[in-house]
N, CA, C and O atoms as a MOPAC input file, in Angstrom:
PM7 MOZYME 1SCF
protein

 N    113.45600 1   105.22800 1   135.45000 1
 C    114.56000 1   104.32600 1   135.16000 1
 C    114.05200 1   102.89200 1   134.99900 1
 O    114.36100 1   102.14400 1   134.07200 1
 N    113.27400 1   102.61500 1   135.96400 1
 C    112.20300 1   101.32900 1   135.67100 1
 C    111.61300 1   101.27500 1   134.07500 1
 O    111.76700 1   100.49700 1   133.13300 1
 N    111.09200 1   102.13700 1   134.22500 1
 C    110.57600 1   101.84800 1   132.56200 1
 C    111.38600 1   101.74600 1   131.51200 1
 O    110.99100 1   101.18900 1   130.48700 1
 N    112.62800 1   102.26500 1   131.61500 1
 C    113.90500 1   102.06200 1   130.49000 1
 C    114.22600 1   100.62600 1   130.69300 1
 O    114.53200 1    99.95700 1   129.70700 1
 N    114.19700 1   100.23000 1   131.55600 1
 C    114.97800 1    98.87700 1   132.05000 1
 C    113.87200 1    97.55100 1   130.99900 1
 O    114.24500 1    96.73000 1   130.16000 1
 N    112.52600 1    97.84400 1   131.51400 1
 C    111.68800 1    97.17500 1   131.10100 1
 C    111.29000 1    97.10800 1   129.25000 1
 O    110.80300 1    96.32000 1   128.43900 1
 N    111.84700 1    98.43600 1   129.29300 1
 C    111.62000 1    98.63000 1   127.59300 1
 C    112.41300 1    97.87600 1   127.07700 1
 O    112.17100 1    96.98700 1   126.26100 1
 N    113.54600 1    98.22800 1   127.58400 1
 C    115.13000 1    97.96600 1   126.63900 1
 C    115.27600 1    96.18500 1   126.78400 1
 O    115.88900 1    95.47300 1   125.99000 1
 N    114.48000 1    95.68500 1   128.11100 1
 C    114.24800 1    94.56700 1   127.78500 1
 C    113.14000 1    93.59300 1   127.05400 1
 O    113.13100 1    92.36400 1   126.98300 1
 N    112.24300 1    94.52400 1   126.55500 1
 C    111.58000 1    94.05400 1   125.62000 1
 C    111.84500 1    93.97200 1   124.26400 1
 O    111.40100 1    93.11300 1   123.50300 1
 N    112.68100 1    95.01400 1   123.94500 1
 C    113.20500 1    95.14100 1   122.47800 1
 C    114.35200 1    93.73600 1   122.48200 1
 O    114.26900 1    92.80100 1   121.68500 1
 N    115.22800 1    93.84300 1   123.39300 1
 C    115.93900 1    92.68200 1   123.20900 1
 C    115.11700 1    91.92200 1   122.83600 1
 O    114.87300 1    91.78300 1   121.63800 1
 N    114.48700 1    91.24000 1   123.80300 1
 C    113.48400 1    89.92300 1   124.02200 1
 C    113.12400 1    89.55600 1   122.47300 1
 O    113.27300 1    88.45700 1   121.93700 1
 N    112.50100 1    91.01700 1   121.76200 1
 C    111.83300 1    90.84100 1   120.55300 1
 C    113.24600 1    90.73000 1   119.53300 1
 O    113.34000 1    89.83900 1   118.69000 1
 N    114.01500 1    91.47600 1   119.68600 1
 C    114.92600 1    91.51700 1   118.50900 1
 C    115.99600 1    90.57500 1   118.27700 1
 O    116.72400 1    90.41300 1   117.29800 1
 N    115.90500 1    89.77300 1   119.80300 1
 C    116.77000 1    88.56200 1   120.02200 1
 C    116.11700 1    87.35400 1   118.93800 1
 O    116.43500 1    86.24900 1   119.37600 1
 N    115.57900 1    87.27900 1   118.09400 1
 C    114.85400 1    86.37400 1   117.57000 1
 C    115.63400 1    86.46500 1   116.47400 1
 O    116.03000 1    85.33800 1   116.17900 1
 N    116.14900 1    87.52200 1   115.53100 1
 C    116.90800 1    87.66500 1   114.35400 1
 C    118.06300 1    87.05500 1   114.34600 1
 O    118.48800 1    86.76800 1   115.46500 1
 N    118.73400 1    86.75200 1   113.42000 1
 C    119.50400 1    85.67500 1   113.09600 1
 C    120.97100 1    86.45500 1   112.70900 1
 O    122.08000 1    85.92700 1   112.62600 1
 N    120.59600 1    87.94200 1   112.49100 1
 C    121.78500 1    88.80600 1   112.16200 1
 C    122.29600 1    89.76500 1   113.31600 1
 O    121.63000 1    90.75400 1   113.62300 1
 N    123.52800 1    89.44700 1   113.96800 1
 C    123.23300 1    90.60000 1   115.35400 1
 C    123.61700 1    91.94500 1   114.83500 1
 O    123.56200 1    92.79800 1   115.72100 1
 N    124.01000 1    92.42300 1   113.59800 1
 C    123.64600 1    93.77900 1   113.17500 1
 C    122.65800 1    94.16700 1   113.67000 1
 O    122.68000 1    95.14000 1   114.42400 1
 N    121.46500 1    93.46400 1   113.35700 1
 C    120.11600 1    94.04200 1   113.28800 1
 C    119.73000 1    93.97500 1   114.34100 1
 O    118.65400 1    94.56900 1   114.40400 1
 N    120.16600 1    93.34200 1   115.75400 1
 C    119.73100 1    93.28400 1   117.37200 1
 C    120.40700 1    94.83300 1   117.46100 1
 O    119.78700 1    95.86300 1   117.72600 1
 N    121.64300 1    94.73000 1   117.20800 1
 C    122.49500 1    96.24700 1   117.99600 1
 C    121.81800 1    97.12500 1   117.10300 1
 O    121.75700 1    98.18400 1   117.72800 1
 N    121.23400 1    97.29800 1   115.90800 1
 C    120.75600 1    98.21400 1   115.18700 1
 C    119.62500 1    98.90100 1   116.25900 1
 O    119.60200 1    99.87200 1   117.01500 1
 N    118.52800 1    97.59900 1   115.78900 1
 C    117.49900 1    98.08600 1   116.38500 1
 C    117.73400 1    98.77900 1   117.93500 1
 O    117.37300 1    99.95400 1   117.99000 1
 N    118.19200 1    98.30600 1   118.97500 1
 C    118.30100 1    98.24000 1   120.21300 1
 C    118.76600 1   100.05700 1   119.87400 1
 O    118.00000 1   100.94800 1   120.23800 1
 N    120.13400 1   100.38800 1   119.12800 1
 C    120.12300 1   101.66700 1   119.53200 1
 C    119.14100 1   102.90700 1   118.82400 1
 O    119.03100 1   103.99700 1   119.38700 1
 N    118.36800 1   102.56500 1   117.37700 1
 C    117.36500 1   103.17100 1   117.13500 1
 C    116.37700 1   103.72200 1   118.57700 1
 O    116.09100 1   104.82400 1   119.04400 1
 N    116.03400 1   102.11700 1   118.98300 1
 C    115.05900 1   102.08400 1   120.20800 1
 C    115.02800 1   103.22400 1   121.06300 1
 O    114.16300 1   104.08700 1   121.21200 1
 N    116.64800 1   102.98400 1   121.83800 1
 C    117.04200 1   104.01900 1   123.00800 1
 C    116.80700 1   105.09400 1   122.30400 1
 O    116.16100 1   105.81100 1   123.06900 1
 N    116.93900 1   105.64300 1   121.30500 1
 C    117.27500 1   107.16200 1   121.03200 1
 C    115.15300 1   107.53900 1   120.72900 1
 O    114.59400 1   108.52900 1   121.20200 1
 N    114.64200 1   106.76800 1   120.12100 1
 C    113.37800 1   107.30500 1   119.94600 1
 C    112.89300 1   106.74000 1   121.52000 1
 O    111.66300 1   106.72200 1   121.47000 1
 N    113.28100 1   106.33500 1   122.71100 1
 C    112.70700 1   106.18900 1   123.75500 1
 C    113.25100 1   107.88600 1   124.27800 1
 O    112.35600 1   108.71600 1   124.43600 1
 N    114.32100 1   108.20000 1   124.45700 1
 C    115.40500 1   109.30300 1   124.79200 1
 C    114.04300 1   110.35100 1   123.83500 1
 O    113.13000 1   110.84800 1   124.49300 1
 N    114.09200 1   110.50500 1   122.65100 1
 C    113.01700 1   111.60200 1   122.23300 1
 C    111.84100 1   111.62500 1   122.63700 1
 O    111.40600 1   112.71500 1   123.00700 1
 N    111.06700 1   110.57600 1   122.68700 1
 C    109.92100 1   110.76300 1   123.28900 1
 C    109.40800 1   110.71700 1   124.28000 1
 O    108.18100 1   110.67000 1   124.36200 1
 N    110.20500 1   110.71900 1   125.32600 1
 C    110.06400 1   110.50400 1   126.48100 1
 C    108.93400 1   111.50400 1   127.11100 1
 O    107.76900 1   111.37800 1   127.48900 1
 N    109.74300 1   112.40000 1   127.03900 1
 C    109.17200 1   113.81600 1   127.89500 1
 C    107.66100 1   113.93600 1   127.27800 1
 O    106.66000 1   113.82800 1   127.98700 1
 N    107.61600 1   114.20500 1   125.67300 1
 C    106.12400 1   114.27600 1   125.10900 1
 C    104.86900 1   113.02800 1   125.62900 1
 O    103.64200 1   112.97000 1   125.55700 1
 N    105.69700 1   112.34400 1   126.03900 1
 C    104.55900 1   111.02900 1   125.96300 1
 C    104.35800 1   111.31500 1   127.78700 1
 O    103.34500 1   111.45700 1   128.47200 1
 N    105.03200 1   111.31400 1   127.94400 1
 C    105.12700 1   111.60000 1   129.76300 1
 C    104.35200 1   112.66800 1   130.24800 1
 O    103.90800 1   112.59900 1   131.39400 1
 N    104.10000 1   113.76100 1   129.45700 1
 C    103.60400 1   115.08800 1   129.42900 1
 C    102.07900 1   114.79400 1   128.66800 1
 O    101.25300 1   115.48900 1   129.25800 1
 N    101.48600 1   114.07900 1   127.66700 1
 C    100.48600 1   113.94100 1   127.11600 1
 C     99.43700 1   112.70000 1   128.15700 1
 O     98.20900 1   112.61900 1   128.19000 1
 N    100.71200 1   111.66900 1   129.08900 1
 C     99.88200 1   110.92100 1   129.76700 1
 C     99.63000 1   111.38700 1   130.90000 1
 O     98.97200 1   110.69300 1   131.67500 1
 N     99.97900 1   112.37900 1   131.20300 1
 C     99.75600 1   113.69700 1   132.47800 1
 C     98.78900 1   114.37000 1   132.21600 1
 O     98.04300 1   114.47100 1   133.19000 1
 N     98.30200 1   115.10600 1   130.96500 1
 C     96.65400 1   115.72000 1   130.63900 1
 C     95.62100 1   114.95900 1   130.60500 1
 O     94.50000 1   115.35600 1   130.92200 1
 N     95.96900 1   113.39400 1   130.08900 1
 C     95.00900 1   112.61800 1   129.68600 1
 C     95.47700 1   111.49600 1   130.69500 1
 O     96.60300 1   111.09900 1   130.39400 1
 N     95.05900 1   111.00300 1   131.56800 1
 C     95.11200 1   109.81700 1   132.39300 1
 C     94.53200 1   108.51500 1   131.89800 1
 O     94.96600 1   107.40600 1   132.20900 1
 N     93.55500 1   108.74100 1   131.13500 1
 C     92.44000 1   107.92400 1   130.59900 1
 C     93.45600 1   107.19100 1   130.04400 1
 O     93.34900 1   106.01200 1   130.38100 1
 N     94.50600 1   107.42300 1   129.25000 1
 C     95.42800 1   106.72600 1   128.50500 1
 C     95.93900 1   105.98400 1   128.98800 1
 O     96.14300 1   104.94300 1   128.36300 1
 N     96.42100 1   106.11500 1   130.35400 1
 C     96.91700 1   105.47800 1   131.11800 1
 C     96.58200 1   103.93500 1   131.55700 1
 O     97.21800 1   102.93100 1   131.23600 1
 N     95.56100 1   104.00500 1   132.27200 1
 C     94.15600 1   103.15100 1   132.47900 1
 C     93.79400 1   102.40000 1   130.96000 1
 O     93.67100 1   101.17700 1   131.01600 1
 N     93.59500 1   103.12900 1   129.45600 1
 C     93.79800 1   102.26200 1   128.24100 1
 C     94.91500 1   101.13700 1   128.37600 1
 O     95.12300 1    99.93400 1   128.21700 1
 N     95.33700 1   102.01200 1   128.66800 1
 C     97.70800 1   101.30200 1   128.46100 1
 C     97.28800 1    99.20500 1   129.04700 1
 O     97.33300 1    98.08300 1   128.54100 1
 N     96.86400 1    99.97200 1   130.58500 1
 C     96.30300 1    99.11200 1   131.23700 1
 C     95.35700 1    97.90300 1   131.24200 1
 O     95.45000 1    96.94000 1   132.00200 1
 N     94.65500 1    98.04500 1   130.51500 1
 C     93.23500 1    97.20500 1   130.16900 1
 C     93.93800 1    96.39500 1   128.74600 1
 O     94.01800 1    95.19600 1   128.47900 1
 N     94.37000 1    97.56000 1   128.03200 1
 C     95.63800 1    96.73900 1   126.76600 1
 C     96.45200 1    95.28000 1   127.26300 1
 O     96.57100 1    94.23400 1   126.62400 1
 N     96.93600 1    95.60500 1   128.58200 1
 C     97.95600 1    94.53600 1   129.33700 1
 C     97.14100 1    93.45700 1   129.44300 1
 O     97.37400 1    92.26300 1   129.25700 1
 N     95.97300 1    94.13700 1   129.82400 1
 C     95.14200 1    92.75100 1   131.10300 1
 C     94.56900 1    92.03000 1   129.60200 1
 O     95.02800 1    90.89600 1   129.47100 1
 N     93.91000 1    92.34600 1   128.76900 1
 C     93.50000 1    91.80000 1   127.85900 1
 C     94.36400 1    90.85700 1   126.93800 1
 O     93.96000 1    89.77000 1   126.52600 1
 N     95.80100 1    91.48600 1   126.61600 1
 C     96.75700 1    90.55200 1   126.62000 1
 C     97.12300 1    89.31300 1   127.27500 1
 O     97.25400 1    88.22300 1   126.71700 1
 N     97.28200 1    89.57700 1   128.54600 1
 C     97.41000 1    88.56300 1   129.37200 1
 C     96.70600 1    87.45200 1   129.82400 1
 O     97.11900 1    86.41600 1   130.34700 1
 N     95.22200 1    87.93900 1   129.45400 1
 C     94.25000 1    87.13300 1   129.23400 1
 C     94.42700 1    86.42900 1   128.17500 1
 O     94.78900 1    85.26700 1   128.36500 1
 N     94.23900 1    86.88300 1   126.78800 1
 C     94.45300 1    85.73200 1   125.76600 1
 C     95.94100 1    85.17600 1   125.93100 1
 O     96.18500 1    84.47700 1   124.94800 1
 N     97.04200 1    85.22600 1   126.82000 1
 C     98.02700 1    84.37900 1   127.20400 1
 C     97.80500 1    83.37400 1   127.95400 1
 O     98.36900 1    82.28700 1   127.82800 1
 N     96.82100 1    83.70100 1   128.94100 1
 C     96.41400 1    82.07200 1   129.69600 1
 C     95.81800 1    81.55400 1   129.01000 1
 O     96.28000 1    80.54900 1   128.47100 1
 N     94.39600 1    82.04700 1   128.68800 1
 C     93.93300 1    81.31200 1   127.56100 1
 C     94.45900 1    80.75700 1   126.66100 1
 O     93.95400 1    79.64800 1   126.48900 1
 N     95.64800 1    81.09700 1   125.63100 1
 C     96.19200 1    79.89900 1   125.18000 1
 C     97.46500 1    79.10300 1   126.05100 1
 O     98.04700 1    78.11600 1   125.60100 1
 N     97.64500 1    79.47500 1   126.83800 1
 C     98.30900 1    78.34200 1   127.39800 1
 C     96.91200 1    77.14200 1   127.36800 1
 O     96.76600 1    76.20500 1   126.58400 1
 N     96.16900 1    77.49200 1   128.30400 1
 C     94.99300 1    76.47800 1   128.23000 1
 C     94.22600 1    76.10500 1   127.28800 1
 O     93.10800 1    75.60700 1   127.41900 1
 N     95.03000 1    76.42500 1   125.90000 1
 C     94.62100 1    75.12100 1   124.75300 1
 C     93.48000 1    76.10700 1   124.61900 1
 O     92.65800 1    75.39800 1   124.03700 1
 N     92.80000 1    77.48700 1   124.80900 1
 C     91.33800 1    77.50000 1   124.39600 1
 C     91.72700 1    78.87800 1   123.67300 1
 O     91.94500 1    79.92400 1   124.28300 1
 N     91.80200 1    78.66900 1   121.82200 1
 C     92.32100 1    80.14200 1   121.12900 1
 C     91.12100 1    81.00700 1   121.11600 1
 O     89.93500 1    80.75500 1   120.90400 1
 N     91.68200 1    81.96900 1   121.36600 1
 C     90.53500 1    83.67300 1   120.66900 1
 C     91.11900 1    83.91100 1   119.80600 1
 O     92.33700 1    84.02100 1   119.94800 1
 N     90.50500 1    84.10300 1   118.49000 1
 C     91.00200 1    84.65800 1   117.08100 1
 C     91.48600 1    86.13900 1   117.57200 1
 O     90.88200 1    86.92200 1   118.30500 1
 N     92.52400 1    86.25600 1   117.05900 1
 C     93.28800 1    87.77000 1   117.37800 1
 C     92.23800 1    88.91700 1   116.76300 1
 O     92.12100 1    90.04300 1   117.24700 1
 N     91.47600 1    88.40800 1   115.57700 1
 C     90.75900 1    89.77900 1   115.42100 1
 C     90.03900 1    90.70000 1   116.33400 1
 O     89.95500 1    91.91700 1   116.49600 1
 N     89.38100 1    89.23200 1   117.05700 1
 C     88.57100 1    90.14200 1   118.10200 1
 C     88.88200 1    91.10700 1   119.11300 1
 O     88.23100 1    92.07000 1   119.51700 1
 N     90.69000 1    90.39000 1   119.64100 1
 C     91.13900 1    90.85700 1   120.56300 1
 C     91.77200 1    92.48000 1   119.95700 1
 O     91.91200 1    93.49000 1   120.64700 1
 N     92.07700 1    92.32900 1   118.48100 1
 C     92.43400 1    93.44100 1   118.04800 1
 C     91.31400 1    94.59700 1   117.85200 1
 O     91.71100 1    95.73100 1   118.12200 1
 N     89.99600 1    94.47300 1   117.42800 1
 C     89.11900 1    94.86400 1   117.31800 1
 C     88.98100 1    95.46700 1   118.80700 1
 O     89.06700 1    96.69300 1   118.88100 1
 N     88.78100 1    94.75700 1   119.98600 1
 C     88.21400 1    95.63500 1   121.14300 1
 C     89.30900 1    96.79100 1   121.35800 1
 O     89.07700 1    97.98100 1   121.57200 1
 N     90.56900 1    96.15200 1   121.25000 1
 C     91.68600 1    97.37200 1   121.73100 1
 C     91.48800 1    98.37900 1   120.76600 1
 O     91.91100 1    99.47800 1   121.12400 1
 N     90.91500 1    98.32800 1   119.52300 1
 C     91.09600 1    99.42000 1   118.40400 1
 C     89.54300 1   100.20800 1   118.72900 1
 O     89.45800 1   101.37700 1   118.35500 1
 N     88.52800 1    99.68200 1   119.30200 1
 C     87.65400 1   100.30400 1   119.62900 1
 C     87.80700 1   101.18300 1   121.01800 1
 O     87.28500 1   102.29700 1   121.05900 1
 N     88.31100 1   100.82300 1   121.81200 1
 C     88.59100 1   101.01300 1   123.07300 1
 C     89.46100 1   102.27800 1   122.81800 1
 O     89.42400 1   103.27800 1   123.53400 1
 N     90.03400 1   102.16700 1   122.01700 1
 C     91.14000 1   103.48500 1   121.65300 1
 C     90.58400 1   104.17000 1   121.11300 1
 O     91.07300 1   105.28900 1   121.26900 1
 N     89.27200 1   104.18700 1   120.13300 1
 C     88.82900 1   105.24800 1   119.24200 1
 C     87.96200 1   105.71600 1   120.43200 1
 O     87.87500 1   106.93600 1   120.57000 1
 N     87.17200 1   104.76600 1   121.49500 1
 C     86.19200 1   105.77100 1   121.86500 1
 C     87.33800 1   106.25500 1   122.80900 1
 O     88.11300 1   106.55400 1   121.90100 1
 N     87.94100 1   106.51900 1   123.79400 1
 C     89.03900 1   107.30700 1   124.68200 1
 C     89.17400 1   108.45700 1   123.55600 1
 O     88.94400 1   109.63100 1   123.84500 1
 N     89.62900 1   107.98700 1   122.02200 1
 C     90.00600 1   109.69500 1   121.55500 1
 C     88.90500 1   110.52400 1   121.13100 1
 O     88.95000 1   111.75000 1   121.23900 1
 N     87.91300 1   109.89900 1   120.64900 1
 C     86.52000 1   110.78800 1   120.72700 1
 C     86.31300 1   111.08600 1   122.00300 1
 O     86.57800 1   112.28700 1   121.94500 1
 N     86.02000 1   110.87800 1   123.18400 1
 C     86.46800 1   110.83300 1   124.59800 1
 C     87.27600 1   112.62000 1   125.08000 1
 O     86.88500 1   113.73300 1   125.43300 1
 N     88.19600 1   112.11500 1   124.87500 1
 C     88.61600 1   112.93200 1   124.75000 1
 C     88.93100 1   114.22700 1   123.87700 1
 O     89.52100 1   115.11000 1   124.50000 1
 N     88.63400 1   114.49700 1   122.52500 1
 C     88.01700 1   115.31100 1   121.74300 1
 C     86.68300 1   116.06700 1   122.41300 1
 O     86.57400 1   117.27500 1   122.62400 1
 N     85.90700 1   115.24300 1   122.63100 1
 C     84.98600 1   116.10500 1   123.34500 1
 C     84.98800 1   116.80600 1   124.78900 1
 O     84.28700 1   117.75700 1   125.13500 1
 N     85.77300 1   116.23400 1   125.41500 1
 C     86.41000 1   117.75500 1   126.57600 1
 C     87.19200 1   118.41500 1   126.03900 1
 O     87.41300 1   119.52100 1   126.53100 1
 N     87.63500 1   118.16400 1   125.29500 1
 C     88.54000 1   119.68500 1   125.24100 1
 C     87.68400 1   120.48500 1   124.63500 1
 O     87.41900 1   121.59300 1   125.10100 1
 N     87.20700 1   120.07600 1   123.64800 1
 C     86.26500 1   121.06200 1   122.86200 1
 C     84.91000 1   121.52500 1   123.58300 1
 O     84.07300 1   122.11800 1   122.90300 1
 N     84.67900 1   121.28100 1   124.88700 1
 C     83.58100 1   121.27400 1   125.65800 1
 C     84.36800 1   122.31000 1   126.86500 1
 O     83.78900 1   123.30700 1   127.29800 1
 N     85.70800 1   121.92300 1   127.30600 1
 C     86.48500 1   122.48500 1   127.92200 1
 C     86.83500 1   123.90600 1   127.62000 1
 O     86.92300 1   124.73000 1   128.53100 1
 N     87.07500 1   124.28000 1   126.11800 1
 C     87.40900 1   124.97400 1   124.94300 1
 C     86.51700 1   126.64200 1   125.01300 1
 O     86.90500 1   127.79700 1   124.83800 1
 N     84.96200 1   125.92600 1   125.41300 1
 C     84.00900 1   127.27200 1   125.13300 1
 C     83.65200 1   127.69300 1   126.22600 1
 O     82.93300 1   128.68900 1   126.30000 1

């Protein structure tokens, strides 16, 4: 229930920025219903794979890092920051590709 709370207040947060409130109540109930579908699959896939979890995680902290950092006036070009998270994610799914398939025989 925590995590609905936190979601549903992020979509606001983000969708509160539009200038049309069609498109806040739009989005907001798209949101709930693909949160409502995917729930269980994503809940169930971060239960085999934990590693994801711990990704999810390091995603935050790295965020939050380039948030102080620019508060304190000192920018990191987003590529880089995008680059480690996109590496960080490929090796976890090669990572994981190779247990199962190691798991497998």
């Amino acid at each position: 229930m925590l995590d609905l709370v936190f979601s549903l207040d992020s979509i606001i947060t983000a969708v509160g920025m539009v200038n049309q409130l069609w498109v806040m109540y739009t989005a907001i109930v798209v949101s709930v219903g693909i949160m409502l579908v995917a729930a269980k699959p994503i809940s169930e896939f971060i239960t085999r794979h934990p590693s994801f979890k711990i990704l999810a995680l390091c995603f935050l902290l790295i965020i939050g890092m380039s948030l102080v950092a620019e508060g304190l006036h000192v920018e990191i070009p987003k590529g880089y920051i995008y680059f480690a998270m996109a590496f960080a994610f490929l090796v976890n799914v090669i990572q994981i590709k190779t247990i199962t398939k190691a798991g497998s025989k």
